[in-house]
N, C-alpha and C positions, 0 to 999 in steps of 0.2 A: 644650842640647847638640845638637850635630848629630853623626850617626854613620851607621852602618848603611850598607852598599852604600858606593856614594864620594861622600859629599857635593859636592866639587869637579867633581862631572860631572854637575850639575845649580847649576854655581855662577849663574847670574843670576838664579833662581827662590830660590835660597837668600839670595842678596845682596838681595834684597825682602823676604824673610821679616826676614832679621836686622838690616835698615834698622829695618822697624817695632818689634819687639822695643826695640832702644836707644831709640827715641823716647819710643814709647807706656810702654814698663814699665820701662826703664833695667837691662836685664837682664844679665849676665855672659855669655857668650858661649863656647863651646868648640866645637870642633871637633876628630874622630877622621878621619884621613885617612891611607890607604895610600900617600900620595905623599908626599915629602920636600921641607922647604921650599926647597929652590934650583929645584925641579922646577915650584912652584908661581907661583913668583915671575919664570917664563918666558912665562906668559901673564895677558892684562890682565885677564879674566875673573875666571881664578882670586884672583888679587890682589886684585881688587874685593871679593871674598867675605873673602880672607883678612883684610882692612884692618877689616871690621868685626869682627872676632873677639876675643877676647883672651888664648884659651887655646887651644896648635895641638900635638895630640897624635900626632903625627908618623911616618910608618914602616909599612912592612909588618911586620902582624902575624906571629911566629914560632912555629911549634908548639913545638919544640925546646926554646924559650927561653919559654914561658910559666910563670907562678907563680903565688903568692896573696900573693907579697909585691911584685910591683910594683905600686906603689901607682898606682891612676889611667893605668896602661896595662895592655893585655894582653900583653906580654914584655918583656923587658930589654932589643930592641935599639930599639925606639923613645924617642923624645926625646921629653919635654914640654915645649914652648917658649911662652915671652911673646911672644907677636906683637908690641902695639907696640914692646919695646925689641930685636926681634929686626930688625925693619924703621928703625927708628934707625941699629942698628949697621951694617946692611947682612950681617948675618950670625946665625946660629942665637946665641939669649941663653935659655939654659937658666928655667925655673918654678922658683923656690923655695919656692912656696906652700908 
């Protein structure tokens, strides 16, 4: 899991971490990121980090809107979305894990 602070502004340093991750340990991959994936998908950088990923937990966080029942986000107005079938579709494909 990547989080904390904005992963995506430290994406080429994280797109090496999460290279070796897949390789060496075949690991499942997430990311929490205050940007919104149409926002992400505007630079190559970013893209490159997001392409290894497989889970993209989407959105600024909302005080207002926080609970103990979103599951796997900190408020309701963020998205949990599948990377690859969301970059497939060329548009947000919601997590039904």
């Amino acid at each position: 899991t990547f989080s904390g602070g904005e992963p995506f502004e430290q994406a080429s340093a994280l797109t090496e971490l999460a290279k070796r991750l897949r390789k060496e340990k075949g690991k499942t991959i997430w990311i929490y990121s205050g940007y919104l994936l149409e926002k992400i998908l505007e630079d190559p950088e970013k893209k490159a980090l997001l392409e290894l990923c497989d889970v993209l937990v989407e959105g600024p966080f909302g005080e207002e809107e926080k609970g103990l029942n979103n599951r796997f986000k900190g408020s309701k107005n963020q998205r949990i979305l599948e990377v690859k079938k969301s970059l497939a579709a060329g548009e947000a494909v919601l997590w039904e894990g």
